[in-house]
N, CA, C and O atoms as a printed pandas DataFrame, in Angstrom:
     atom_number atom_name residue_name chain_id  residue_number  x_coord  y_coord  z_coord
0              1         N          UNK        A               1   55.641   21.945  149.525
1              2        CA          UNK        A               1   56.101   23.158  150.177
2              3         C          UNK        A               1   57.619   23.149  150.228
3              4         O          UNK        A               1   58.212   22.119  150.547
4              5         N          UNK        A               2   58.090   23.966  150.005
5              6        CA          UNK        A               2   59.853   24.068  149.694
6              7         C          UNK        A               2   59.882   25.048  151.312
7              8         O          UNK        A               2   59.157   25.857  151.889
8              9         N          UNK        A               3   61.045   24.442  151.509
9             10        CA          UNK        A               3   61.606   24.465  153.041
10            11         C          UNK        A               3   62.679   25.363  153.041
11            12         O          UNK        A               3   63.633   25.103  152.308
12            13         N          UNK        A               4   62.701   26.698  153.951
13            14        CA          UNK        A               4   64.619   27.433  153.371
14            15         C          UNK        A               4   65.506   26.805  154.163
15            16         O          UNK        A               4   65.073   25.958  154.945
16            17         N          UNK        A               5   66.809   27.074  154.119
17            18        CA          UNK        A               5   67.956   26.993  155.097
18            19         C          UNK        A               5   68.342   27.841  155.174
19            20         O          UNK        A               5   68.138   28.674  154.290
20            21         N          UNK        A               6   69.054   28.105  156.178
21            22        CA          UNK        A               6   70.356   28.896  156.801
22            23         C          UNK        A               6   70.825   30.124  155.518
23            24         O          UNK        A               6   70.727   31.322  155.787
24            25         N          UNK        A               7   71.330   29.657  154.139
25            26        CA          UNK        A               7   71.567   30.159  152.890
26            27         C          UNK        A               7   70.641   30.706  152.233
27            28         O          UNK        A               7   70.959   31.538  151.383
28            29         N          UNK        A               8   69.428   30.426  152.423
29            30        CA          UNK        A               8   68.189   31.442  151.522
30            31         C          UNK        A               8   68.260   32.691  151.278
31            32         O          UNK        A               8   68.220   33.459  152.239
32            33         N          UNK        A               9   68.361   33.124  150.172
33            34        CA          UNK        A               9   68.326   34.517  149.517
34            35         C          UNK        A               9   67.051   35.205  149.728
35            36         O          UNK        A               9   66.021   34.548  149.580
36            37         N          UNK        A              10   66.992   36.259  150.006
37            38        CA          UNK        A              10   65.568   36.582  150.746
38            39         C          UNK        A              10   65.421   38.010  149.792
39            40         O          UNK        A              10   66.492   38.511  149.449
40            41         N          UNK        A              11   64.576   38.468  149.493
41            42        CA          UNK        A              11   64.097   39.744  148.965
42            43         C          UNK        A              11   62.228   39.986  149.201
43            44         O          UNK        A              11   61.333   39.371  149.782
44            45         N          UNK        A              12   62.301   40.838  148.639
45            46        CA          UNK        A              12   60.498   41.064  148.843
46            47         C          UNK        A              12   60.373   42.348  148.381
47            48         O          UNK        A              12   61.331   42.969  147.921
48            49         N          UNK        A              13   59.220   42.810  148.473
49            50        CA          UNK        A              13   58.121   43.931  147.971
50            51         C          UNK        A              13   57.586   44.626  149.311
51            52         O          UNK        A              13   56.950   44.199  150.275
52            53         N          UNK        A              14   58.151   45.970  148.942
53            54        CA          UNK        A              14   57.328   46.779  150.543
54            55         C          UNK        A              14   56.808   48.053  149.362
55            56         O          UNK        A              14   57.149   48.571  148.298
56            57         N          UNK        A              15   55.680   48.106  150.487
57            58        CA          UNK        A              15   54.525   49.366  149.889
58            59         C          UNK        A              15   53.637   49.142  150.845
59            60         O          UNK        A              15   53.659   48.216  151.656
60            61         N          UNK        A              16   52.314   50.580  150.685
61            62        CA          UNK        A              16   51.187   50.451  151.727
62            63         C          UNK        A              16   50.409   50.994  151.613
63            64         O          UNK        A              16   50.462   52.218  151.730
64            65         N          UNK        A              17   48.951   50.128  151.234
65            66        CA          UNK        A              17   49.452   48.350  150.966
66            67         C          UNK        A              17   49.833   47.646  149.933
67            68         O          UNK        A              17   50.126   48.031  148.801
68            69         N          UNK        A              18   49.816   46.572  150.389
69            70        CA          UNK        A              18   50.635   45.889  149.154
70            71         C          UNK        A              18   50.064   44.378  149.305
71            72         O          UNK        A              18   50.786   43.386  149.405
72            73         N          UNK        A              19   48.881   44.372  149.306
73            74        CA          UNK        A              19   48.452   43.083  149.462
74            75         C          UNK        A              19   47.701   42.712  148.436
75            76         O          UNK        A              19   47.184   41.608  148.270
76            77         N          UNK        A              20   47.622   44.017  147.471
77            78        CA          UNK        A              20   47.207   43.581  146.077
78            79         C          UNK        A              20   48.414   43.275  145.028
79            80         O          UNK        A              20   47.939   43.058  143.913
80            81         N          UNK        A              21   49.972   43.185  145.058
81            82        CA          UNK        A              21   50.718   42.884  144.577
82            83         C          UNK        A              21   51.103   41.387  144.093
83            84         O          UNK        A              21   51.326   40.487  144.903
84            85         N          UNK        A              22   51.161   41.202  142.617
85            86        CA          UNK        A              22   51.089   40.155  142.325
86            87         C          UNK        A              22   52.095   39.728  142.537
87            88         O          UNK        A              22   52.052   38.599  143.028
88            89         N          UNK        A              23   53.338   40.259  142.339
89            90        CA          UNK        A              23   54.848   39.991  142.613
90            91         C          UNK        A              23   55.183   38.789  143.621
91            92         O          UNK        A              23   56.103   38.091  143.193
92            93         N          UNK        A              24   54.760   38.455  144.621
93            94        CA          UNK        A              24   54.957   37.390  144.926
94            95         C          UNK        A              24   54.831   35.911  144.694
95            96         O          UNK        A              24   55.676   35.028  144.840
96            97         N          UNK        A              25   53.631   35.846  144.315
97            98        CA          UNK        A              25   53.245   34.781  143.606
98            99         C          UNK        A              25   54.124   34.347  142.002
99           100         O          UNK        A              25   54.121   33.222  141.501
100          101         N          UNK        A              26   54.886   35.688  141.384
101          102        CA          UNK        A              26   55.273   35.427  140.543
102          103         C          UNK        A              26   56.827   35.419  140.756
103          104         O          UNK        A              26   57.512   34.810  139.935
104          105         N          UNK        A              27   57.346   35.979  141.676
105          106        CA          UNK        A              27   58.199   35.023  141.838
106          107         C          UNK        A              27   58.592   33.959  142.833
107          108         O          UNK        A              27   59.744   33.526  142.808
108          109         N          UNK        A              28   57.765   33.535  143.655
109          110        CA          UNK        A              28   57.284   32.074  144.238
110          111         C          UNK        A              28   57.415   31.676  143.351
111          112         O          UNK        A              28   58.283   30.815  143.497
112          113         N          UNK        A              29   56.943   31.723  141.849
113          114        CA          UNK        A              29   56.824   30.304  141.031
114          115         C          UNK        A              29   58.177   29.908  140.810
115          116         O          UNK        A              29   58.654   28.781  140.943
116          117         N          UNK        A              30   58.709   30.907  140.478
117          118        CA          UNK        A              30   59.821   30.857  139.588
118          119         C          UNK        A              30   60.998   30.840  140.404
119          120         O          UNK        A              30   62.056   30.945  139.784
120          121         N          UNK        A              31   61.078   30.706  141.960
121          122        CA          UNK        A              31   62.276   30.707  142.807
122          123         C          UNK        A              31   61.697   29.005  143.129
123          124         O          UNK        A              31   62.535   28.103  143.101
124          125         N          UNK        A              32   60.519   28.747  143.367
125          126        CA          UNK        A              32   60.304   27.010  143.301
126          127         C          UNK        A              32   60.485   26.201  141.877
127          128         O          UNK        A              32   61.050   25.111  141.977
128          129         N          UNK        A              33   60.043   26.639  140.485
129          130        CA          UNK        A              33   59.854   26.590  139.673
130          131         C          UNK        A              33   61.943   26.084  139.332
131          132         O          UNK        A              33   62.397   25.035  138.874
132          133         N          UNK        A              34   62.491   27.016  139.678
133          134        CA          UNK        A              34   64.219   26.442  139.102
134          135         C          UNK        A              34   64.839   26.289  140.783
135          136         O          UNK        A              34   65.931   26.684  141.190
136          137         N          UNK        A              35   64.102   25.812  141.315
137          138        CA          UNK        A              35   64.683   24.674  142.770
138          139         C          UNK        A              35   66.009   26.164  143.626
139          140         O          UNK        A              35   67.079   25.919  144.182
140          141         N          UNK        A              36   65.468   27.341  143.444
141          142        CA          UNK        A              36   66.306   28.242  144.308
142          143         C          UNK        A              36   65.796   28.464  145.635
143          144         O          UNK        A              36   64.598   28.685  145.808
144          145         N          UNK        A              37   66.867   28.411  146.870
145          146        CA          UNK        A              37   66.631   28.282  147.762
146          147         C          UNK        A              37   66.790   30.050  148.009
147          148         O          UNK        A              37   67.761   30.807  147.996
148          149         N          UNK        A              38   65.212   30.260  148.249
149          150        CA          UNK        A              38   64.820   31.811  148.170
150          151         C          UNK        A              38   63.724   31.717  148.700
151          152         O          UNK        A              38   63.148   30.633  148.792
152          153         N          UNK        A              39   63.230   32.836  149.147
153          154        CA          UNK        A              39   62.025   33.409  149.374
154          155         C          UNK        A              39   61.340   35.093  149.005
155          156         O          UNK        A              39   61.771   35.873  149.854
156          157         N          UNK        A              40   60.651   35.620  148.246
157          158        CA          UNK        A              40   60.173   36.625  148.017
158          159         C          UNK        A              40   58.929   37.282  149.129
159          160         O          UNK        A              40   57.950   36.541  149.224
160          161         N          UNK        A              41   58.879   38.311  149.795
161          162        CA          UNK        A              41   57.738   38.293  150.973
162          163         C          UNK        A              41   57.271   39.436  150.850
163          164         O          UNK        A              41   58.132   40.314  150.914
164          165         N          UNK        A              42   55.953   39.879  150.653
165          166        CA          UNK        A              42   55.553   41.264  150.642
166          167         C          UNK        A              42   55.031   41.807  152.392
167          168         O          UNK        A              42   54.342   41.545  153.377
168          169         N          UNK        A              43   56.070   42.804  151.723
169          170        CA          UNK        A              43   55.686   43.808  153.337
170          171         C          UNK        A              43   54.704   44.623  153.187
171          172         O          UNK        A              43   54.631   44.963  152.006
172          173         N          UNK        A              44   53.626   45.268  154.067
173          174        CA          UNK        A              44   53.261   46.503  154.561
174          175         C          UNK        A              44   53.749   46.973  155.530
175          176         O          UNK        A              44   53.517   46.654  156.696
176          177         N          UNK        A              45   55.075   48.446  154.812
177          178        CA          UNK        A              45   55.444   49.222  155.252
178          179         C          UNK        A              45   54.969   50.736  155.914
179          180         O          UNK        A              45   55.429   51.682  155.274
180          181         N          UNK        A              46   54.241   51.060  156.928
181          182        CA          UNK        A              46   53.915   52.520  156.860
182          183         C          UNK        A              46   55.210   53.351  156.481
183          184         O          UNK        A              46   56.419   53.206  156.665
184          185         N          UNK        A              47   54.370   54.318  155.848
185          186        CA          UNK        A              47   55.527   55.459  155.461
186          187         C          UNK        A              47   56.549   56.244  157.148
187          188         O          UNK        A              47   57.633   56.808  156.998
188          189         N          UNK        A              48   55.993   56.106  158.321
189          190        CA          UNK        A              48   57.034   56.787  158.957
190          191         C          UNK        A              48   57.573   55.582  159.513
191          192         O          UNK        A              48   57.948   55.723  160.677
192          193         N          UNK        A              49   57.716   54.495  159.051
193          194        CA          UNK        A              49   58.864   53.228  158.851
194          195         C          UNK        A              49   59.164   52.586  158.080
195          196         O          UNK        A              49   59.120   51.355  158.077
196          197         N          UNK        A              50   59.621   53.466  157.065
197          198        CA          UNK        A              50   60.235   52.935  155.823
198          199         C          UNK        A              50   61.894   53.522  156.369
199          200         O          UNK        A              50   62.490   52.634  155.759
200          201         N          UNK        A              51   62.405   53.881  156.667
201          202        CA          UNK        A              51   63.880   54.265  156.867
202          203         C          UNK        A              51   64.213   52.721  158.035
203          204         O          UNK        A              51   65.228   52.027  157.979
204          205         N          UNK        A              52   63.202   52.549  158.867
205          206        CA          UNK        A              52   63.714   51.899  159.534
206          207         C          UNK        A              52   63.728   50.379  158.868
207          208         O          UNK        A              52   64.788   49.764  158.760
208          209         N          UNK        A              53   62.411   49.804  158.414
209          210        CA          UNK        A              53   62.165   48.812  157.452
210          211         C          UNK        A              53   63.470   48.050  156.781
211          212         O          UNK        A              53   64.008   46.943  156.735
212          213         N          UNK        A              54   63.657   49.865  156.127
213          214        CA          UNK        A              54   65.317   48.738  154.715
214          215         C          UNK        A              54   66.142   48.533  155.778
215          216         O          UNK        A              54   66.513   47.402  156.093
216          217         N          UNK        A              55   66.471   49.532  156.368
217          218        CA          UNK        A              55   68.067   49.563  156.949
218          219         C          UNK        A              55   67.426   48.424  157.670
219          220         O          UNK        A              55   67.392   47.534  156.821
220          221         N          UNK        A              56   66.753   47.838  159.074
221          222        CA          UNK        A              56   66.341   46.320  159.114
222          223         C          UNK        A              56   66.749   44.933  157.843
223          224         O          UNK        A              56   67.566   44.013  157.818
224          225         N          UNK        A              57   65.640   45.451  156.889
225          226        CA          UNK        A              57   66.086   43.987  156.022
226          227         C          UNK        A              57   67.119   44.419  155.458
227          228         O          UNK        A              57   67.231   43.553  154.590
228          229         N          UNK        A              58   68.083   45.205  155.271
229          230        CA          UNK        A              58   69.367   45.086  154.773
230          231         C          UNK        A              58   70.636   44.364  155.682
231          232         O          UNK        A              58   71.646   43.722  155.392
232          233         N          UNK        A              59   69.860   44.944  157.207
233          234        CA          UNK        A              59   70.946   43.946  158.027
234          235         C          UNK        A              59   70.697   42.776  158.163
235          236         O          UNK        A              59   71.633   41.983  158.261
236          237         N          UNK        A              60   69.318   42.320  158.208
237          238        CA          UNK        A              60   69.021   40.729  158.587
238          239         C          UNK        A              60   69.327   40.082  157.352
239          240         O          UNK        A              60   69.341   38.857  157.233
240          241         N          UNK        A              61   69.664   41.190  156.085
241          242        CA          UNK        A              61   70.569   39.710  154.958
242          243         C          UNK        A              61   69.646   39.770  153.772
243          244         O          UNK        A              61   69.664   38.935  152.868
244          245         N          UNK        A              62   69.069   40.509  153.811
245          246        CA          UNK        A              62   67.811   40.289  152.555
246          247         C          UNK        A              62   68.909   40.831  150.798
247          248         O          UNK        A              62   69.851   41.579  150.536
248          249         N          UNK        A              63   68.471   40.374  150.438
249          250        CA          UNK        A              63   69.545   40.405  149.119
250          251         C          UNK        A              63   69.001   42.117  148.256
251          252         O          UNK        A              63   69.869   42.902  147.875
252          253         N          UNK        A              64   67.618   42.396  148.097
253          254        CA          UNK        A              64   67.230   43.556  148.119
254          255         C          UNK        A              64   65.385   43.770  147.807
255          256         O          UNK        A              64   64.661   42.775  147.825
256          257         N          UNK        A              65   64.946   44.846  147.600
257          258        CA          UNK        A              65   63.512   44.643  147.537
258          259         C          UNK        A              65   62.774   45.672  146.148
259          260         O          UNK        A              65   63.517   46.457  145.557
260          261         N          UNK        A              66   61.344   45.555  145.761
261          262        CA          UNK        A              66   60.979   45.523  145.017
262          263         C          UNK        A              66   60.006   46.354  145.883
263          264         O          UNK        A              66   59.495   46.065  146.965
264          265         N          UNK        A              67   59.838   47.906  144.817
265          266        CA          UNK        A              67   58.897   49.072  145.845
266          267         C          UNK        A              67   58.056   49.523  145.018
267          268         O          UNK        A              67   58.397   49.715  143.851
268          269         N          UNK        A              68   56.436   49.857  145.570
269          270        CA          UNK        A              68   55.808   50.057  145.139
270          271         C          UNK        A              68   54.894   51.609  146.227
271          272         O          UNK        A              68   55.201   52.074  147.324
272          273         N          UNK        A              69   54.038   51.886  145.501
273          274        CA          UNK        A              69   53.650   52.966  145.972
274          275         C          UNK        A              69   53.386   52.428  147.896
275          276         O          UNK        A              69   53.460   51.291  148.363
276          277         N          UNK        A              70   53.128   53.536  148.503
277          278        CA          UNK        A              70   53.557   55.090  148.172
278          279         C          UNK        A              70   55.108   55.649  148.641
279          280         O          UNK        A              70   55.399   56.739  149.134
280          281         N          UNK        A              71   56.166   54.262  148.236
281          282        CA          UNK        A              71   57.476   54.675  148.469
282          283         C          UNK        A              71   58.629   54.797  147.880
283          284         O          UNK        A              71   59.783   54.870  148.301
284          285         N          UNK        A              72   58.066   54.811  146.650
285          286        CA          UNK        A              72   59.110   54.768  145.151
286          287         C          UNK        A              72   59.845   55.860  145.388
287          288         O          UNK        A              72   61.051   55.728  145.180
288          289         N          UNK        A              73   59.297   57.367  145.931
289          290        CA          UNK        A              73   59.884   58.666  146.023
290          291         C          UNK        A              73   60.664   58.458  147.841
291          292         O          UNK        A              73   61.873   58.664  147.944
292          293         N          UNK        A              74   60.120   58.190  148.692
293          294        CA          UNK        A              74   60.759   57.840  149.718
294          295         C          UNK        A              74   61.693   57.437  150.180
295          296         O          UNK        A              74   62.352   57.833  151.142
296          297         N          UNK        A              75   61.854   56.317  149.280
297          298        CA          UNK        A              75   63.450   55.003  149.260
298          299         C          UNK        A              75   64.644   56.207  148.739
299          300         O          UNK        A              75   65.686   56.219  149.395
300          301         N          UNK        A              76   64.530   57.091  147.722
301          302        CA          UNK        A              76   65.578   57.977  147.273
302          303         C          UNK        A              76   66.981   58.327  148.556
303          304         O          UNK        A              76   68.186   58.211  148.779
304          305         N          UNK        A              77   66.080   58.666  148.921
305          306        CA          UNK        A              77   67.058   59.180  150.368
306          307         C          UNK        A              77   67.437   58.608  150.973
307          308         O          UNK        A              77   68.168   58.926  151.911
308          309         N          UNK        A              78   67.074   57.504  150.660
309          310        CA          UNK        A              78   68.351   56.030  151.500
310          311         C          UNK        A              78   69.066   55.321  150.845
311          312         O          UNK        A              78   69.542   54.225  151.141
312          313         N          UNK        A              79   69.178   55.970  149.848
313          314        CA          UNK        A              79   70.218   55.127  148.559
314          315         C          UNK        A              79   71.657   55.782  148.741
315          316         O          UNK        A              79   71.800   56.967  149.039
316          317         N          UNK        A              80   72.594   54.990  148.555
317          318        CA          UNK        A              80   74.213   55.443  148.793
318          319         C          UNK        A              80   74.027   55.627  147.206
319          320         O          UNK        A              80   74.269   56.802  146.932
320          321         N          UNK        A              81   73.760   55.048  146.317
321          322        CA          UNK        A              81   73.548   55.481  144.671
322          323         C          UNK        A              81   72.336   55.226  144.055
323          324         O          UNK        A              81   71.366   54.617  144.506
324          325         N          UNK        A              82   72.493   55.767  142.951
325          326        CA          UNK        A              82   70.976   56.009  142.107
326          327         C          UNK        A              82   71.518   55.824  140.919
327          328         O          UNK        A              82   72.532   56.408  140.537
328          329         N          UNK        A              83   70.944   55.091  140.335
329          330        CA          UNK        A              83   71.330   54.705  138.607
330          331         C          UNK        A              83   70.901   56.002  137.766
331          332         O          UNK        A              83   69.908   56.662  138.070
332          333         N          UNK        A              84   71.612   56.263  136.845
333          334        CA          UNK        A              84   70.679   57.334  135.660
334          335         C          UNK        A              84   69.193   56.564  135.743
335          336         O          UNK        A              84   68.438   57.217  136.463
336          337         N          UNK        A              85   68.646   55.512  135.274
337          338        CA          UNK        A              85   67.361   55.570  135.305
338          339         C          UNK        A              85   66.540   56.041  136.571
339          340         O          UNK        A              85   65.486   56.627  136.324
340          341         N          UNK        A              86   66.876   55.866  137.841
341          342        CA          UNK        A              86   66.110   56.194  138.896
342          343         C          UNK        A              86   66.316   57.476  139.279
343          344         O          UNK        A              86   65.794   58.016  140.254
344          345         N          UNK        A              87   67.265   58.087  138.325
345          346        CA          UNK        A              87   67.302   59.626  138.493
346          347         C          UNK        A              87   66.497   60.206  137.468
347          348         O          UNK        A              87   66.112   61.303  137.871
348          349         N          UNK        A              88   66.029   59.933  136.206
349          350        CA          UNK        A              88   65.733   59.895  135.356
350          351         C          UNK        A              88   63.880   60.292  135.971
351          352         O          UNK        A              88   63.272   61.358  135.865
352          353         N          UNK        A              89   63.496   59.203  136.485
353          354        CA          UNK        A              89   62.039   58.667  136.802
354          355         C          UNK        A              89   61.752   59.603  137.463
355          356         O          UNK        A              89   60.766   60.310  137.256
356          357         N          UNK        A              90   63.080   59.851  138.929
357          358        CA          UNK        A              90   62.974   60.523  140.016
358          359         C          UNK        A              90   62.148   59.912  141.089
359          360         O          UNK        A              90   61.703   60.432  142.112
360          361         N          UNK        A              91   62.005   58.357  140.514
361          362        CA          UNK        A              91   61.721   57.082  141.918
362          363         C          UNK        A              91   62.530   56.313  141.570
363          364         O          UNK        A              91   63.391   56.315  140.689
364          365         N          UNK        A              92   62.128   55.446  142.522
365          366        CA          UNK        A              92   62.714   53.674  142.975
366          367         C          UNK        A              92   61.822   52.647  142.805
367          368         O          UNK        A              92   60.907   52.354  143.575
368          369         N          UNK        A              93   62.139   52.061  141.680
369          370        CA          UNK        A              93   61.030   50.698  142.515
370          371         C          UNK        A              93   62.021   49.511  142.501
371          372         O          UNK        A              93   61.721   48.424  142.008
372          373         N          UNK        A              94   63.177   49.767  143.048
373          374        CA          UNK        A              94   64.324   48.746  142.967
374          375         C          UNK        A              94   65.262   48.832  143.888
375          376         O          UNK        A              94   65.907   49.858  143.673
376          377         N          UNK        A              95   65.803   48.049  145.148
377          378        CA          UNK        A              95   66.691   48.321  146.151
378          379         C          UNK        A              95   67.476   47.030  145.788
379          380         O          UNK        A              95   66.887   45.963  145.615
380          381         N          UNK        A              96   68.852   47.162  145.676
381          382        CA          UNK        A              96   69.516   46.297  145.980
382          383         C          UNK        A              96   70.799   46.849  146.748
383          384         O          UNK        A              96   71.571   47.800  146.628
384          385         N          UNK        A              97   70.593   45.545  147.768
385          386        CA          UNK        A              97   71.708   45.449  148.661
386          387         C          UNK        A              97   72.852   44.905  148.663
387          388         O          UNK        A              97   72.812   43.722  148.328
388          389         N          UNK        A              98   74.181   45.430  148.988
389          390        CA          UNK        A              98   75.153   45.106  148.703
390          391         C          UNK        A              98   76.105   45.726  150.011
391          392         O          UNK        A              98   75.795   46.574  150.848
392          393         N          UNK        A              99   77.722   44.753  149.795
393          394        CA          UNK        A              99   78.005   45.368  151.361
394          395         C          UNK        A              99   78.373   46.806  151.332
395          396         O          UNK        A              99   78.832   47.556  152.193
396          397         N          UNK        A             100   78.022   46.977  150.031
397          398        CA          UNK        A             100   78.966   48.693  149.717
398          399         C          UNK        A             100   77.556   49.546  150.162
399          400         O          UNK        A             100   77.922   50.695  150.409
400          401         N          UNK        A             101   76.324   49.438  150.325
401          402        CA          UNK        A             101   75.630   50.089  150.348
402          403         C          UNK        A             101   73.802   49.492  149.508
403          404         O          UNK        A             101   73.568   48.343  149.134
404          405         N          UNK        A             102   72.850   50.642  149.435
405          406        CA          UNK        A             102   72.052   50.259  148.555
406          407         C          UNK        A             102   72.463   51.249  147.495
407          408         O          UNK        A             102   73.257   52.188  147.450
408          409         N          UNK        A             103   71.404   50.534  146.449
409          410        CA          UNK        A             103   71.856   50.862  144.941
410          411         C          UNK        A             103   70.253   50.803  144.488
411          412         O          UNK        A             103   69.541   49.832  144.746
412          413         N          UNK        A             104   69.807   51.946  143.800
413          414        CA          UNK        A             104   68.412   52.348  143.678
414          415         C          UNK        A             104   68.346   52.472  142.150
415          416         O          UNK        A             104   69.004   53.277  141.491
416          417         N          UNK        A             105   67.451   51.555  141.656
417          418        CA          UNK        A             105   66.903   52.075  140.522
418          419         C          UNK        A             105   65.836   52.096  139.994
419          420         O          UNK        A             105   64.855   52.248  140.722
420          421         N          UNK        A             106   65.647   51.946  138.502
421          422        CA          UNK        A             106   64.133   52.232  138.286
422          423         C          UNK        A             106   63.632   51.440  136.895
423          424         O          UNK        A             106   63.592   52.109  135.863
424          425         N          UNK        A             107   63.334   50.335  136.861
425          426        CA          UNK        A             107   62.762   49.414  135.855
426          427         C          UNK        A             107   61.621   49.840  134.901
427          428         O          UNK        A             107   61.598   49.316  133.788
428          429         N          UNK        A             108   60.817   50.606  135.186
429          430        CA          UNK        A             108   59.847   50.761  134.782
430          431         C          UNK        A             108   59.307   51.273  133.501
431          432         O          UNK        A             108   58.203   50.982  133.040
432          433         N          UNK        A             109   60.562   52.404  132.739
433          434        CA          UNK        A             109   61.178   52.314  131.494
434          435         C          UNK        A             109   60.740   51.382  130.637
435          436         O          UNK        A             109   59.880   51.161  129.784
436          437         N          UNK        A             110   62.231   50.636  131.535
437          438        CA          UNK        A             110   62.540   49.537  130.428
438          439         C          UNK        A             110   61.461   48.161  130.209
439          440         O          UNK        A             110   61.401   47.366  129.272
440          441         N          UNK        A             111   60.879   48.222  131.123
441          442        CA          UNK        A             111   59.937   47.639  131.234
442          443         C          UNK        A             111   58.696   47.362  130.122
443          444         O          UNK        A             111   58.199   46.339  129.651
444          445         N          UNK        A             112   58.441   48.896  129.937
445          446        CA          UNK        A             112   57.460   48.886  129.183
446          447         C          UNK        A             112   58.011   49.120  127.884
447          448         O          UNK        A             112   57.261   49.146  126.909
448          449         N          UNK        A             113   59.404   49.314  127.754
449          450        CA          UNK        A             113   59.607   49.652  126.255
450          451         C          UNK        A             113   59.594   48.174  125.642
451          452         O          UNK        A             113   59.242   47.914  124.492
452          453         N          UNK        A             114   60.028   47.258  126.582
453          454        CA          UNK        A             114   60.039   46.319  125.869
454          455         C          UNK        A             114   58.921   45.611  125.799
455          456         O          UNK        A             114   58.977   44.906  124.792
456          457         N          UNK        A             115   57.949   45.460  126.373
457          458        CA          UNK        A             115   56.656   45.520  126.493
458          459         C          UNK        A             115   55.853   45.982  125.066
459          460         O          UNK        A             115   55.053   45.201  124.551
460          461         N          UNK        A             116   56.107   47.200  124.521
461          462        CA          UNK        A             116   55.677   48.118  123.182
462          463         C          UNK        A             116   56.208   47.077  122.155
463          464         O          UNK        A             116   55.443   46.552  121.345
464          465         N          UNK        A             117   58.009   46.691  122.224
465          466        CA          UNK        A             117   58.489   45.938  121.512
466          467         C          UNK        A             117   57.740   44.586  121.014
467          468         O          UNK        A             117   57.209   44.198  119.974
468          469         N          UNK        A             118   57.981   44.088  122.296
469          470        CA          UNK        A             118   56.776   42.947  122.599
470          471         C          UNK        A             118   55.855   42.039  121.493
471          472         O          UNK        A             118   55.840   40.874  121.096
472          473         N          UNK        A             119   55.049   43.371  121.226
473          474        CA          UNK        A             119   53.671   43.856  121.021
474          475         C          UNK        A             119   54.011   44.372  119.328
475          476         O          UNK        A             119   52.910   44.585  118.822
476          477         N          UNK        A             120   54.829   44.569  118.572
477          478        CA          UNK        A             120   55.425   45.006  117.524
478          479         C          UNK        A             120   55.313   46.427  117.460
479          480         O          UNK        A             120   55.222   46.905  116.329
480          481         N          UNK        A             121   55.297   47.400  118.683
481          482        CA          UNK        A             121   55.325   49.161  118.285
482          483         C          UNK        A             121   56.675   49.508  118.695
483          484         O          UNK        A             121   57.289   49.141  119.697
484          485         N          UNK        A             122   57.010   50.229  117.810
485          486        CA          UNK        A             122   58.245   50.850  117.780
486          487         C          UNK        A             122   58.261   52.055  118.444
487          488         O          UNK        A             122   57.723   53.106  118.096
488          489         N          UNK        A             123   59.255   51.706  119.928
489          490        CA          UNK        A             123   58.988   53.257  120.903
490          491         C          UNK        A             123   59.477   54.390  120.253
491          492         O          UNK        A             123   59.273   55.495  120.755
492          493         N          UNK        A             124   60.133   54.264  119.140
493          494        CA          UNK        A             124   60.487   55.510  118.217
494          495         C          UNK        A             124   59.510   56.355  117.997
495          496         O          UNK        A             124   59.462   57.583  118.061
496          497         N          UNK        A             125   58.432   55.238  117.623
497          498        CA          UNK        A             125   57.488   56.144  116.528
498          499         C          UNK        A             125   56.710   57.577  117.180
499          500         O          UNK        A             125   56.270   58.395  116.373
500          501         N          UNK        A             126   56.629   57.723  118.033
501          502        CA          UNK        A             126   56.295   58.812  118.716
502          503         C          UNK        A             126   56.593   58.859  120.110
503          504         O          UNK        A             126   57.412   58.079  120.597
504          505         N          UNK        A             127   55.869   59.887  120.927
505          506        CA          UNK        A             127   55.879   60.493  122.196
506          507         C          UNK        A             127   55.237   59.618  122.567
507          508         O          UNK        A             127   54.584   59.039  121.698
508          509         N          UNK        A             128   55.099   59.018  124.302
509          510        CA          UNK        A             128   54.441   58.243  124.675
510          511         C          UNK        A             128   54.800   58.376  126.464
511          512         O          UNK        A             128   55.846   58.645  127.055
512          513         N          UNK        A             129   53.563   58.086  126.903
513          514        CA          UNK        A             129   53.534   58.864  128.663
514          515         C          UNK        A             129   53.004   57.299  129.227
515          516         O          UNK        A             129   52.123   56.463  129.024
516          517         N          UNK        A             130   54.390   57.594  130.205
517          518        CA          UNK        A             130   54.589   56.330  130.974
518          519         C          UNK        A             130   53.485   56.827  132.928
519          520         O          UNK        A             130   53.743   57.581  133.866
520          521         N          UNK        A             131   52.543   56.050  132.667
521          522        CA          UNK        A             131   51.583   56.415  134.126
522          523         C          UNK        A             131   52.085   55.647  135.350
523          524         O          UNK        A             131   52.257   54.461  135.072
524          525         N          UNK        A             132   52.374   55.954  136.625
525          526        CA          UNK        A             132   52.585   55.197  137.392
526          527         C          UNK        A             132   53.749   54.918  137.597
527          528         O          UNK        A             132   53.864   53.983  138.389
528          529         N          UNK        A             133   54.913   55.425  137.131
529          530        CA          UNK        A             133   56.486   55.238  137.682
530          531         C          UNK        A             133   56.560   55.883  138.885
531          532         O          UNK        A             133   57.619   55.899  139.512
């Protein structure tokens, strides 16, 4: 069992619920896996405390979080910025915190393009509908 200190980088996953999210476990491995003193924690957030939620883990230090339904469209309005991609999507599944503010974007793209890549299909080759951003 890996122990934090004082310095632990903290992030996590809020949605509701979110207790089917694999995300933790995968990066548990990999914050024990290269000896980082971190922790990843999935929240269940209700939706009429999600405003209060971030602005919370943004003050208690959390580095930023990882969003999943039903607050990808929610988080928007608490972002000081929005990347072209999360304007793009017109969600979030990405908060990062910083002292300037949060900063919202949207992975899910790129995610899967490279994913297609992956896999040897060329996202050129046609039209293709991304479910679930």
């Amino acid at each position: 069992m890996q122990f934090l200190t004082g310095r632990a980088r903290l992030a996590g996953v809020i949605g509701y619920p979110v207790s089917h999210s694999r995300s933790p476990r995968l990066h548990g491995h990999w914050l024990a896996q290269l000896g980082i003193d971190g922790a990843y924690v999935p929240m269940a957030v209700a939706p009429s405390d999600l405003g209060a939620a971030v602005r919370g883990l943004r003050a208690a230090g959390f580095a930023g979080l990882n969003v999943t339904l039903p607050h990808k469209e929610g988080v928007l309005g608490l972002c000081d910025r929005v990347t072209a991609a999360g304007r793009r999507a017109g969600a979030i599944n990405t908060l990062v915190f910083g002292p300037d503010g949060i900063t919202g974007t949207n992975t899910d793209g790129t995610g899967f393009v490279a994913n297609l890549r992956a896999h040897g299909v060329d996202p050129a080759a046609g039209p293709a509908l991304l479910l679930g951003a």
